[in-house]
Backbone as XML, in Angstrom:
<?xml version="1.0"?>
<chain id="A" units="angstrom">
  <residue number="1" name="UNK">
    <atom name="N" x="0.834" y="-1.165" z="0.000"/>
    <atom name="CA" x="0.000" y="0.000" z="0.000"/>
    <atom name="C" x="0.892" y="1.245" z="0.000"/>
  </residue>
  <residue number="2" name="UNK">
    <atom name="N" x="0.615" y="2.089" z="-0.921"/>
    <atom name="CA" x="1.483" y="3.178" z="-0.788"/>
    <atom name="C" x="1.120" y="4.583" z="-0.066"/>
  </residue>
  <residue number="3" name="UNK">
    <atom name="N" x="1.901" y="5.407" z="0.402"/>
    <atom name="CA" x="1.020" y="6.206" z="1.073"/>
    <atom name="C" x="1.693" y="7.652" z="0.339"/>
  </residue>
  <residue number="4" name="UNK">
    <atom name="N" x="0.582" y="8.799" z="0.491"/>
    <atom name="CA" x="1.103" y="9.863" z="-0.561"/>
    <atom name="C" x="1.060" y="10.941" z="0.169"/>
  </residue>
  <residue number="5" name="UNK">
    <atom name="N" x="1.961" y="11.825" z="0.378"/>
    <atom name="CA" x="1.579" y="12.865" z="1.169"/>
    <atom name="C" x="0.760" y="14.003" z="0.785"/>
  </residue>
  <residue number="6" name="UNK">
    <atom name="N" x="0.374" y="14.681" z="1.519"/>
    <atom name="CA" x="-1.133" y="15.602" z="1.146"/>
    <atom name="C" x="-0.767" y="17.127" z="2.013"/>
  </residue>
  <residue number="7" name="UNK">
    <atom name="N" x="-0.693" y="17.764" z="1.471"/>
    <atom name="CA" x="-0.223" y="19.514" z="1.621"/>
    <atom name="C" x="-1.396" y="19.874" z="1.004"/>
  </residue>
  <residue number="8" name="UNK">
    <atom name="N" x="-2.102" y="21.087" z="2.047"/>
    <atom name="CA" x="-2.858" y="22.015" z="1.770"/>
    <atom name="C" x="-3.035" y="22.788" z="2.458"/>
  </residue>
  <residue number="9" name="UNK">
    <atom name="N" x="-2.885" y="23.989" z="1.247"/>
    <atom name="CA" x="-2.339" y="25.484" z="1.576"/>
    <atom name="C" x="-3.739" y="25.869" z="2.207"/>
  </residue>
  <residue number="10" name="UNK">
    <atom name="N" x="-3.851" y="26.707" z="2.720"/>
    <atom name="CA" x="-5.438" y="27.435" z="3.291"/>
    <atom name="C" x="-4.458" y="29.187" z="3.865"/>
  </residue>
  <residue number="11" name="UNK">
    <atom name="N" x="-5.467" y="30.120" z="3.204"/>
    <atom name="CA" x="-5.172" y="31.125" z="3.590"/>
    <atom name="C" x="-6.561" y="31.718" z="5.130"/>
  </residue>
  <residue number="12" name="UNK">
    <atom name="N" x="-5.758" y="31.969" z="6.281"/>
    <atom name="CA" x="-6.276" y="32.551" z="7.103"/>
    <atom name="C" x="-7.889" y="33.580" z="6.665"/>
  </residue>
  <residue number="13" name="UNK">
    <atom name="N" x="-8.982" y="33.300" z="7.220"/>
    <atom name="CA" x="-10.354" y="33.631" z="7.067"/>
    <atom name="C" x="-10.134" y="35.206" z="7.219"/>
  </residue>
  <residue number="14" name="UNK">
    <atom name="N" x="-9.479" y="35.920" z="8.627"/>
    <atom name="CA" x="-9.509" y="36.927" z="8.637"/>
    <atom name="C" x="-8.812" y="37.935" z="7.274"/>
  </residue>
  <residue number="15" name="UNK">
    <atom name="N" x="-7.883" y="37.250" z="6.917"/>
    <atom name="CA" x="-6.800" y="37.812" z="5.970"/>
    <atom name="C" x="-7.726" y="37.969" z="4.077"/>
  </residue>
  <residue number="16" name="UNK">
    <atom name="N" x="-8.513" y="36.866" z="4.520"/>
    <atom name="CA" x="-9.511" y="36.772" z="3.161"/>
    <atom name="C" x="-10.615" y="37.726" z="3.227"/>
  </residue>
  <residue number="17" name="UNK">
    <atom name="N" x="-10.891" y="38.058" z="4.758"/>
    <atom name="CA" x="-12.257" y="39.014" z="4.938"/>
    <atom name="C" x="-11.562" y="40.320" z="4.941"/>
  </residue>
  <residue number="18" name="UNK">
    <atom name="N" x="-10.554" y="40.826" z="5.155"/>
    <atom name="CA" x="-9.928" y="42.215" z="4.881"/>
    <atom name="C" x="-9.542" y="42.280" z="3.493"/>
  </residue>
  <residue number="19" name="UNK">
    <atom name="N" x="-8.893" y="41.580" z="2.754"/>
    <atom name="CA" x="-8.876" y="41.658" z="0.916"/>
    <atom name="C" x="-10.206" y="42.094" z="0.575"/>
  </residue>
  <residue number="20" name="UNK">
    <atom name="N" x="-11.376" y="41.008" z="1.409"/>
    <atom name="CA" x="-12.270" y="41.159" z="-0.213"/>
    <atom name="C" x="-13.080" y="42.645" z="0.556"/>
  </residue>
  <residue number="21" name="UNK">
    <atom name="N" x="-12.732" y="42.850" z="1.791"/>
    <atom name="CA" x="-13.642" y="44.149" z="2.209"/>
    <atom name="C" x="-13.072" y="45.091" z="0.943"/>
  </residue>
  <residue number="22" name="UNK">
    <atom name="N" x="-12.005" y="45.226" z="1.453"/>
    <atom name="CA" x="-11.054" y="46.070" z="0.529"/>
    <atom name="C" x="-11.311" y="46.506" z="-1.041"/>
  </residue>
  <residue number="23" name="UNK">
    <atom name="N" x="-11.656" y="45.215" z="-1.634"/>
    <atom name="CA" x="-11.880" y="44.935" z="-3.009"/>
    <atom name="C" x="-13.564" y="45.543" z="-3.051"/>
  </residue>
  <residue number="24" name="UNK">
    <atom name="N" x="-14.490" y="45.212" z="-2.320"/>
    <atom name="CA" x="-15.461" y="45.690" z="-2.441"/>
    <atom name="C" x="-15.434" y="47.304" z="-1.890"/>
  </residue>
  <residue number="25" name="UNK">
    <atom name="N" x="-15.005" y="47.638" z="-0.879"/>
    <atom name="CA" x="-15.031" y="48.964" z="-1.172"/>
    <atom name="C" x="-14.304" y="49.686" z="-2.101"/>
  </residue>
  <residue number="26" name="UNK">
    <atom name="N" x="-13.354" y="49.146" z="-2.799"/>
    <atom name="CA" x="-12.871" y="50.192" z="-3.951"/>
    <atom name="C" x="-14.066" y="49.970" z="-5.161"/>
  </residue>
  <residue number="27" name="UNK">
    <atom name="N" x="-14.181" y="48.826" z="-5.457"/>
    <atom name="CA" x="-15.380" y="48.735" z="-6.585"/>
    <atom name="C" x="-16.602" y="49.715" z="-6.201"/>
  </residue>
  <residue number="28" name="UNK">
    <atom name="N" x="-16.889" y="49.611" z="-5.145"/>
    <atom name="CA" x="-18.117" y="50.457" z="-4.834"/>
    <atom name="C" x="-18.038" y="52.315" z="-4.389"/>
  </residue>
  <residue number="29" name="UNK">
    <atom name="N" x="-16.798" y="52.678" z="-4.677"/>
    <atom name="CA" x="-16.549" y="54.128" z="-4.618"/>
    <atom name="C" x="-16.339" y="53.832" z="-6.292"/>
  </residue>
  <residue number="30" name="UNK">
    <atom name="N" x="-16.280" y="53.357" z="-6.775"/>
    <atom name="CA" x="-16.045" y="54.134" z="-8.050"/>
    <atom name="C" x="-17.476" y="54.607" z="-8.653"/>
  </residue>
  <residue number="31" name="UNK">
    <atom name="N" x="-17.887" y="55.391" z="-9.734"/>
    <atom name="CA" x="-18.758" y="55.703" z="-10.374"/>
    <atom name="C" x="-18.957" y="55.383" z="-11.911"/>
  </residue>
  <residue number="32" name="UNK">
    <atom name="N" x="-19.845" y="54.993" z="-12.305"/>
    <atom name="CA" x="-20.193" y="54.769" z="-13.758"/>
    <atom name="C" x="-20.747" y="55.722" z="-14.254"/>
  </residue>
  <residue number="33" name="UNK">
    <atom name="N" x="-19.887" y="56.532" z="-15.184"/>
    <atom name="CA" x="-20.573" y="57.507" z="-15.768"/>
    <atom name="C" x="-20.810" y="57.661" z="-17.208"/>
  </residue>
  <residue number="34" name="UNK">
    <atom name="N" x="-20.528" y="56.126" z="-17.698"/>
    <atom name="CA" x="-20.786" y="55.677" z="-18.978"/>
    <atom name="C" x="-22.307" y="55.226" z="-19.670"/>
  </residue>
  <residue number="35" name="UNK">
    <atom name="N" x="-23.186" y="55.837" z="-19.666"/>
    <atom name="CA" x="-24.131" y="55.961" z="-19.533"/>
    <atom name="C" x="-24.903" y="57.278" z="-20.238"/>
  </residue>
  <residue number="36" name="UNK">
    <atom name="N" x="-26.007" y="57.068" z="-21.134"/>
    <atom name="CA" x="-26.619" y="58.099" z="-21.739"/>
    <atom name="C" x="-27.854" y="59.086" z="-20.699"/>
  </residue>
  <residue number="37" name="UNK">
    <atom name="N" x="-27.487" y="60.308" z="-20.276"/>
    <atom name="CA" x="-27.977" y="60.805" z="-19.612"/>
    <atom name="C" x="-28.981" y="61.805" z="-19.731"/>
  </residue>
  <residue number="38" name="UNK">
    <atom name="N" x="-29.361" y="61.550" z="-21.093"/>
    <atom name="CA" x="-30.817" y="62.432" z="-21.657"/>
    <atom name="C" x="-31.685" y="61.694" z="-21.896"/>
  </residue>
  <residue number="39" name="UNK">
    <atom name="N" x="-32.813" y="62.113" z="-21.681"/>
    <atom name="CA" x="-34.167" y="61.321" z="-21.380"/>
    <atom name="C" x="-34.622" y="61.614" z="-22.351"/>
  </residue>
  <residue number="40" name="UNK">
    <atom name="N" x="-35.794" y="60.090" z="-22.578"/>
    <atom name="CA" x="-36.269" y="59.865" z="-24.004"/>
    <atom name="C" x="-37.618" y="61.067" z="-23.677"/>
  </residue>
  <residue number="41" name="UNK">
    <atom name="N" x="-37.634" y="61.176" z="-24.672"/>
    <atom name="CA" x="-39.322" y="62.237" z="-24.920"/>
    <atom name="C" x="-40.268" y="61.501" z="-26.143"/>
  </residue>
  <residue number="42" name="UNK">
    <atom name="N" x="-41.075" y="61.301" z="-25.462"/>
    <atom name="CA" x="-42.377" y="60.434" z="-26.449"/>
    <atom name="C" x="-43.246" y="61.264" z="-26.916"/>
  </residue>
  <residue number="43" name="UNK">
    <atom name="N" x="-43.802" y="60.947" z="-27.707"/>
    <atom name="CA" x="-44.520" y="62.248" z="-28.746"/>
    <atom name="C" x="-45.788" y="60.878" z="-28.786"/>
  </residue>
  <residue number="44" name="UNK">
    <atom name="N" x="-46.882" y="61.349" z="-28.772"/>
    <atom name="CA" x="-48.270" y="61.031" z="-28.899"/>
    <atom name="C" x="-49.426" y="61.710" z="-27.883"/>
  </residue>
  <residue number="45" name="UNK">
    <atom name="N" x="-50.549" y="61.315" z="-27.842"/>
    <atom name="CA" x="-51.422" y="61.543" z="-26.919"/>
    <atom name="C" x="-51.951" y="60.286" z="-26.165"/>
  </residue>
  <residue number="46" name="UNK">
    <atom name="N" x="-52.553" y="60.881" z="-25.264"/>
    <atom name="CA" x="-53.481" y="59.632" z="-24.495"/>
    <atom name="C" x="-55.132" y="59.979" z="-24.301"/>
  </residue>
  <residue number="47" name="UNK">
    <atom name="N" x="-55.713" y="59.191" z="-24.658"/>
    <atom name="CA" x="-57.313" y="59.373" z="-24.394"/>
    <atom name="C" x="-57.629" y="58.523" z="-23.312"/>
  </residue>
  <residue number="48" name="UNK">
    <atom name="N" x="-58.516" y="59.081" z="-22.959"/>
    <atom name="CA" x="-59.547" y="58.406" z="-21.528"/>
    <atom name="C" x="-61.167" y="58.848" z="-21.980"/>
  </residue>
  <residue number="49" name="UNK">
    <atom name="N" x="-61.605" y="57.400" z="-22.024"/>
    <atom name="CA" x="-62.947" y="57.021" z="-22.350"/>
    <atom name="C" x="-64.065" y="57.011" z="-21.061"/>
  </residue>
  <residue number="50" name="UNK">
    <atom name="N" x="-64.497" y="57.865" z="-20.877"/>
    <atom name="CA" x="-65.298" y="57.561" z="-19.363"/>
    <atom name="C" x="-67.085" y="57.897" z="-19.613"/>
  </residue>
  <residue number="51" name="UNK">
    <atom name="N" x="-67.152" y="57.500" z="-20.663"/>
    <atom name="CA" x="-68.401" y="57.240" z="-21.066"/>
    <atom name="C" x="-69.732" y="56.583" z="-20.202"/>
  </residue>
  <residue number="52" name="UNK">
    <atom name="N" x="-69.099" y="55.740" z="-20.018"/>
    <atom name="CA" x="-69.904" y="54.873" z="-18.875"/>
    <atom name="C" x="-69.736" y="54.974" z="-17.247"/>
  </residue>
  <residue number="53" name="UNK">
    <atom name="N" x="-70.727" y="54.748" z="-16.985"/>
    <atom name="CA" x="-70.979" y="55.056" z="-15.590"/>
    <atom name="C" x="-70.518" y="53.747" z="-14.974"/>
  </residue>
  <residue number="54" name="UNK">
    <atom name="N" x="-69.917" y="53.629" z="-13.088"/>
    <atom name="CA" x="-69.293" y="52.841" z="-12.782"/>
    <atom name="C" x="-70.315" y="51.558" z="-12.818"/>
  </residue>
  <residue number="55" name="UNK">
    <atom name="N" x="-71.649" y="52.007" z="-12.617"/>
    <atom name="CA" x="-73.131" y="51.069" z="-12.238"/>
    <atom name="C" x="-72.650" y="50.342" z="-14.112"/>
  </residue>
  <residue number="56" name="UNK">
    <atom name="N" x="-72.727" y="50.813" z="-14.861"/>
    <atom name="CA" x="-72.512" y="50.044" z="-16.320"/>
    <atom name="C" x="-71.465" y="49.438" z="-15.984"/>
  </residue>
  <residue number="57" name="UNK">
    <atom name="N" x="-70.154" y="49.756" z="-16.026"/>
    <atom name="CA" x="-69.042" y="49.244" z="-16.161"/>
    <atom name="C" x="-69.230" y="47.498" z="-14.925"/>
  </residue>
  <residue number="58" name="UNK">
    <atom name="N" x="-69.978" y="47.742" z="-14.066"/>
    <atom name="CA" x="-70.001" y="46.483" z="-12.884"/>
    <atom name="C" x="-71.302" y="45.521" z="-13.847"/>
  </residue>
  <residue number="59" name="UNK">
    <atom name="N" x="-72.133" y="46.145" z="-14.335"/>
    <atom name="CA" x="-73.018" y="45.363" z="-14.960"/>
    <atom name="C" x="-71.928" y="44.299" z="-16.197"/>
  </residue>
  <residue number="60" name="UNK">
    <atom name="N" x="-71.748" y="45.026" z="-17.084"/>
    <atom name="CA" x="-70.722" y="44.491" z="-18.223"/>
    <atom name="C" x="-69.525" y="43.797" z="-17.462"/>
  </residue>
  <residue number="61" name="UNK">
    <atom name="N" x="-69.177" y="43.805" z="-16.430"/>
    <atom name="CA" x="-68.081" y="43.054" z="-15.584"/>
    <atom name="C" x="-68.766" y="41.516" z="-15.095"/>
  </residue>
  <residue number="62" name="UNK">
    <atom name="N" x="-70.102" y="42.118" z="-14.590"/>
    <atom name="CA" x="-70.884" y="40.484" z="-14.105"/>
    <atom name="C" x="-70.803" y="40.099" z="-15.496"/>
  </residue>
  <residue number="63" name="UNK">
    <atom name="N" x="-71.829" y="40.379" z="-15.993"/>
    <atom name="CA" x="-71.794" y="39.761" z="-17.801"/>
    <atom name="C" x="-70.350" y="39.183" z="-18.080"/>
  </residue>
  <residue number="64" name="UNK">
    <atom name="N" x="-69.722" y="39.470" z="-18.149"/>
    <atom name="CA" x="-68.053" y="38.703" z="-18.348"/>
    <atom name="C" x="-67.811" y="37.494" z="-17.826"/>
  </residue>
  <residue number="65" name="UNK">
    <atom name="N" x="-68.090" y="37.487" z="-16.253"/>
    <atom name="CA" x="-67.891" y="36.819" z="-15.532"/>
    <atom name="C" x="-68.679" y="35.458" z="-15.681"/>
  </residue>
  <residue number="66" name="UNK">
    <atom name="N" x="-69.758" y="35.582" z="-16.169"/>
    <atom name="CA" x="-70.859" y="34.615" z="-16.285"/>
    <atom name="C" x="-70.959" y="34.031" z="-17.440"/>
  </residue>
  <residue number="67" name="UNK">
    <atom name="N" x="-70.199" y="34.642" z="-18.320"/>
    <atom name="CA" x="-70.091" y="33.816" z="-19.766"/>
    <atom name="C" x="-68.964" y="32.334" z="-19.571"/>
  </residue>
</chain>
């Protein structure tokens, strides 16, 4: 039976939680300012139909419901 030796490296938890603080706070001070910063403008209108009364609109709603 042969036997094989086994090495493994492990870096200290604290030493890994100060890097990646580190790493995340520099990523997160930076700013993206790559980005289009004029707003779209839409051209049309909008209509609103209020023809009917809410008493119609609940009638034609049962009717829906019951078909």
């Amino acid at each position: 039976m042969a036997v094989t030796n086994m090495c493994v490296l492990t870096m200290s938890m604290g030493a890994y939680d100060e890097e990646e603080h580190e790493r995340r706070e520099q990523q997160a001070s930076k700013v993206d300012t790559d980005f289009d910063d004029e707003r779209t403008i839409y051209h049309g209108k909008v209509e609103y139909d209020s023809g009917e009364s809410a008493e119609e609109l609940l009638d034609q709603f049962e009717r829906m419901k019951s078909d």
